[in-house]
Residue frames as qw, qx, qy, qz and C-alpha x, y, z in Angstrom:
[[0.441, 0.238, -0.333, -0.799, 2.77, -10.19, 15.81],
 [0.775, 0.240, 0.467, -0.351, -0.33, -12.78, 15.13],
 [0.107, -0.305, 0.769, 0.552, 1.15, -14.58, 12.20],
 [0.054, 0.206, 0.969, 0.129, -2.48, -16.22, 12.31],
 [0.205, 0.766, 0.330, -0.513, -4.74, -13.26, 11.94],
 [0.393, 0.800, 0.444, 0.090, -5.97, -12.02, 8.36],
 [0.233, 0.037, 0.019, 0.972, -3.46, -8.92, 7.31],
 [0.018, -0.807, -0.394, 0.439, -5.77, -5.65, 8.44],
 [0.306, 0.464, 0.329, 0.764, -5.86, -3.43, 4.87],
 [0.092, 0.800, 0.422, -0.418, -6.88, 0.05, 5.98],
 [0.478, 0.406, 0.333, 0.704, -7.23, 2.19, 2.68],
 [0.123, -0.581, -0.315, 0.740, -7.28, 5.91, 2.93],
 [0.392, 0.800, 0.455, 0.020, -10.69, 7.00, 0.89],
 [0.149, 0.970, 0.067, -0.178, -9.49, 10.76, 0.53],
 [0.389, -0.549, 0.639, 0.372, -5.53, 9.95, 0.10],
 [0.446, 0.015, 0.791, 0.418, -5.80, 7.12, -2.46],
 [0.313, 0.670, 0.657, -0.146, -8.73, 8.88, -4.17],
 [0.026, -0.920, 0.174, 0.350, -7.07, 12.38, -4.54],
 [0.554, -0.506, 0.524, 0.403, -4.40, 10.74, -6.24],
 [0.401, 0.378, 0.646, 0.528, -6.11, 10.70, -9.73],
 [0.048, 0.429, -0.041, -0.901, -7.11, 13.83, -11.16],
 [0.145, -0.336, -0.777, -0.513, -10.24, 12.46, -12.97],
 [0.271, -0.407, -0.440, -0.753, -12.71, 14.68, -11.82],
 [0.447, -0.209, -0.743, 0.453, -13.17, 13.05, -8.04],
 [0.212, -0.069, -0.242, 0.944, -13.68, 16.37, -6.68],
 [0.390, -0.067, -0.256, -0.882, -17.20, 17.07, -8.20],
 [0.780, -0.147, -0.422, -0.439, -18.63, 13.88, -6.76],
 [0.031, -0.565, 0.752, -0.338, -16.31, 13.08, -3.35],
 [0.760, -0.086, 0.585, -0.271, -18.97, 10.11, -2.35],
 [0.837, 0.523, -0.145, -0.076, -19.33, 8.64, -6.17],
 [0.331, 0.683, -0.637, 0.132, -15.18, 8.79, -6.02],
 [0.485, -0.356, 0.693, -0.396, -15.36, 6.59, -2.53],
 [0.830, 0.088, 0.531, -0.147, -17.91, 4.05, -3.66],
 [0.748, 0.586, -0.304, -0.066, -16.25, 3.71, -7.02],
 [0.010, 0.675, -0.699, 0.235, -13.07, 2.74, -5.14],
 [0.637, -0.176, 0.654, -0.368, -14.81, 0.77, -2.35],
 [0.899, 0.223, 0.268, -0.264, -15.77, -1.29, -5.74],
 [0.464, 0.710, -0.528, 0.033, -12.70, -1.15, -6.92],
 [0.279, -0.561, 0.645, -0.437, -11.62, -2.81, -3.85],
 [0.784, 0.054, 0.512, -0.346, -14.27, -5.34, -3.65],
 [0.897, 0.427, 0.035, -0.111, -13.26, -6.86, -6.96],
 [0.469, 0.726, -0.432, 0.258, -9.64, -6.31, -7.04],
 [0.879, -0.428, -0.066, 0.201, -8.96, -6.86, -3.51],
 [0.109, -0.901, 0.332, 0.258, -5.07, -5.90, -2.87],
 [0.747, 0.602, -0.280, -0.023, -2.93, -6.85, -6.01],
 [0.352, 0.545, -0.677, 0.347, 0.36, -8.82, -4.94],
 [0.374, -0.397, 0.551, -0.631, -1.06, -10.08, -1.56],
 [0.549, -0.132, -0.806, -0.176, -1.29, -13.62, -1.31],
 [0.126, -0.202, -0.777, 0.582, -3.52, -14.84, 1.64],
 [0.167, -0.749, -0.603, -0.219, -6.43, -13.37, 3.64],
 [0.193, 0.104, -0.168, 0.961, -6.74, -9.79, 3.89],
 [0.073, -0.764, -0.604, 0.215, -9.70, -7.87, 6.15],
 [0.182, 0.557, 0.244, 0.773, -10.34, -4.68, 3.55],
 [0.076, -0.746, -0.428, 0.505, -11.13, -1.15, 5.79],
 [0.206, 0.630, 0.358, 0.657, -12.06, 1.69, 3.70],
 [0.231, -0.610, -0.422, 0.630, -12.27, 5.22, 5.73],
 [0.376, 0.410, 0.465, 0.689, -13.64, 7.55, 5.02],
 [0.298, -0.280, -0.331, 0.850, -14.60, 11.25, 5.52],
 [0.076, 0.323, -0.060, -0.941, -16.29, 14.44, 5.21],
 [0.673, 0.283, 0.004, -0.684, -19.25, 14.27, 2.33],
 [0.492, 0.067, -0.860, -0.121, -18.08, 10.43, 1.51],
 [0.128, -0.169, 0.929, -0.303, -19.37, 9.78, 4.64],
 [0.614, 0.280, 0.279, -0.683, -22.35, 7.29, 4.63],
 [0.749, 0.283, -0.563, -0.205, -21.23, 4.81, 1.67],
 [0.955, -0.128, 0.099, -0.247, -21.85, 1.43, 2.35],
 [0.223, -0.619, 0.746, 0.103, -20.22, -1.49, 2.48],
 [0.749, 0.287, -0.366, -0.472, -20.07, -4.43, 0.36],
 [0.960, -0.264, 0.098, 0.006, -19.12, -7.79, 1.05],
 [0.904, -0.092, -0.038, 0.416, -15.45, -7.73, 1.29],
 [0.239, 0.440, -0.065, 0.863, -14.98, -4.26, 1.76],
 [0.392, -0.697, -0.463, 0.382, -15.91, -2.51, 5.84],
 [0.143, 0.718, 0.135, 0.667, -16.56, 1.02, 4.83],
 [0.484, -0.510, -0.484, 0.522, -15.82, 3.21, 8.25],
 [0.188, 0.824, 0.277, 0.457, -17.31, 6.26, 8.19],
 [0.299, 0.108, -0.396, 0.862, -14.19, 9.25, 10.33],
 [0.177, -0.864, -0.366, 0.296, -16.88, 10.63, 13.12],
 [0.224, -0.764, 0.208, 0.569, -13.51, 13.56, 12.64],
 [0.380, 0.772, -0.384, -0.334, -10.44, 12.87, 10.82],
 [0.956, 0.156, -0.225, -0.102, -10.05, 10.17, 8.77],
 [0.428, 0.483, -0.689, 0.330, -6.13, 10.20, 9.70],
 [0.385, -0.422, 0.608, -0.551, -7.10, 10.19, 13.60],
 [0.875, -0.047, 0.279, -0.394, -9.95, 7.69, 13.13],
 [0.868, 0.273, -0.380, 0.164, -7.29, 4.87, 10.43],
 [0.097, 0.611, -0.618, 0.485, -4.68, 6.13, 13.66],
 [0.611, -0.274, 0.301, -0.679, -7.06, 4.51, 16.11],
 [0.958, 0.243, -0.109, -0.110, -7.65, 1.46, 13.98],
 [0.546, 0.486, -0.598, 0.329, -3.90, 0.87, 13.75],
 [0.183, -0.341, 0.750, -0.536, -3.72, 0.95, 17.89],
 [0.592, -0.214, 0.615, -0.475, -6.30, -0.88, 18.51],
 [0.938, 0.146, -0.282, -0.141, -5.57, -4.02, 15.98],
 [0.776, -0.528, 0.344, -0.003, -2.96, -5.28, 18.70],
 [0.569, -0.218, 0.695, 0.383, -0.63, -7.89, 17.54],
 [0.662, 0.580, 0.473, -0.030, -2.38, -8.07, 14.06],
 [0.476, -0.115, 0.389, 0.780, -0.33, -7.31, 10.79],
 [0.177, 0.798, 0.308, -0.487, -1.47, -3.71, 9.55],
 [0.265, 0.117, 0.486, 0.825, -0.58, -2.19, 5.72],
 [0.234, 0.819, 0.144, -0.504, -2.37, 1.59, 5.60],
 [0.502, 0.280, 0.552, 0.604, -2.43, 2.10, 1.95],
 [0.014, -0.936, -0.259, 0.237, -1.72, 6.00, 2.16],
 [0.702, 0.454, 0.008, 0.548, 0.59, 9.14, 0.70],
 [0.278, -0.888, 0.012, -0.365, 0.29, 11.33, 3.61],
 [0.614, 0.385, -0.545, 0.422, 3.13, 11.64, 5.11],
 [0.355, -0.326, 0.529, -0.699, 2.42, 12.97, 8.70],
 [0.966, -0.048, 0.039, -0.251, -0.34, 9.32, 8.60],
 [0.738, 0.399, -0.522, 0.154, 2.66, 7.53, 7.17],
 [0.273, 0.375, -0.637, 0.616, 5.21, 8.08, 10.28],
 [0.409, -0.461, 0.563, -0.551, 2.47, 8.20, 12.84],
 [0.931, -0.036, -0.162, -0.326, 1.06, 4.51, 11.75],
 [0.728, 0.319, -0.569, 0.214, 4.46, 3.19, 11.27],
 [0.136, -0.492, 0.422, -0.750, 5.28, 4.66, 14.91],
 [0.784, -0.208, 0.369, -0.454, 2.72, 2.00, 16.10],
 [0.540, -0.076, 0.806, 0.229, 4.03, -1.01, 13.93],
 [0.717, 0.401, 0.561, -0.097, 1.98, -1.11, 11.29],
 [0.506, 0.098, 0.526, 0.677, 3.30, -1.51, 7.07],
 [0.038, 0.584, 0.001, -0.811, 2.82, 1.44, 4.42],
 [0.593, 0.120, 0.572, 0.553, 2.08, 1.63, 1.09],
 [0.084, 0.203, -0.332, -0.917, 1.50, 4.34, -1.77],
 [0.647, 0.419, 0.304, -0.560, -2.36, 4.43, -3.41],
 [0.561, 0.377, -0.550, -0.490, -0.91, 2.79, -6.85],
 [0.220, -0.088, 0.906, -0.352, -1.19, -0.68, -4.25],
 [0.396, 0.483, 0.630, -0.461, -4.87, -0.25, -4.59],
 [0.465, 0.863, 0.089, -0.174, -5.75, 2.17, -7.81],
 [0.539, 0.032, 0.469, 0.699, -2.88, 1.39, -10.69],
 [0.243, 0.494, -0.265, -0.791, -2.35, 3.99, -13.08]]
């Protein structure tokens, strides 16, 4: 592992989003970029150091921007395949997917990379 590379956040838009029941559903981009700013100001609570933020996202989110400390990636497919992809191809580099899907969970971890739950990012 690169002890000297940035941790690599990748946040799953539709996972960590889905996880509040506030209405998300009626506005699936609004929910994204409300995160993505959620992100950009909060960064990842508990994490000392430098972390490189990825947001993915999918389906009618795609297309939000990015902001300065937040790399919005918009899933050509599925977001799981396309944050899988990311995970292989950050090499050595320390990885923390900040998902609740379990079938994402096992295949990231399957490549190396850390887990967490969406309350990481979006406290109750």
């Amino acid at each position: 592992m690169d002890d000297n590379a940035p941790l690599l956040v990748i946040v799953d838009a539709a996972n960590v989003v889905g996880s509040v029941p506030d209405g998300w559903w009626r506005d699936r981009r609004g929910a994204a970029e409300r995160l993505r700013d959620r992100l950009a100001a909060d960064r990842v609570p508990g994490r000392a150091g430098p972390v490189e933020l990825v947001l993915v996202v999918e389906g009618t989110a795609r297309g939000v921007e990015s902001v300065p400390g937040v790399h919005v990636e918009s899933a050509p497919g599925s977001g799981d395949d396309h944050i899988v992809g990311l995970v292989d191809r950050a090499g050595d580099r320390p990885v923390l997917v900040v998902t609740a899907d379990r079938e994402l969970r096992r295949r990231v971890e399957g490549l190396g990379a850390e887990v967490a739950g969406p309350r990481t990012v979006r406290p109750a």
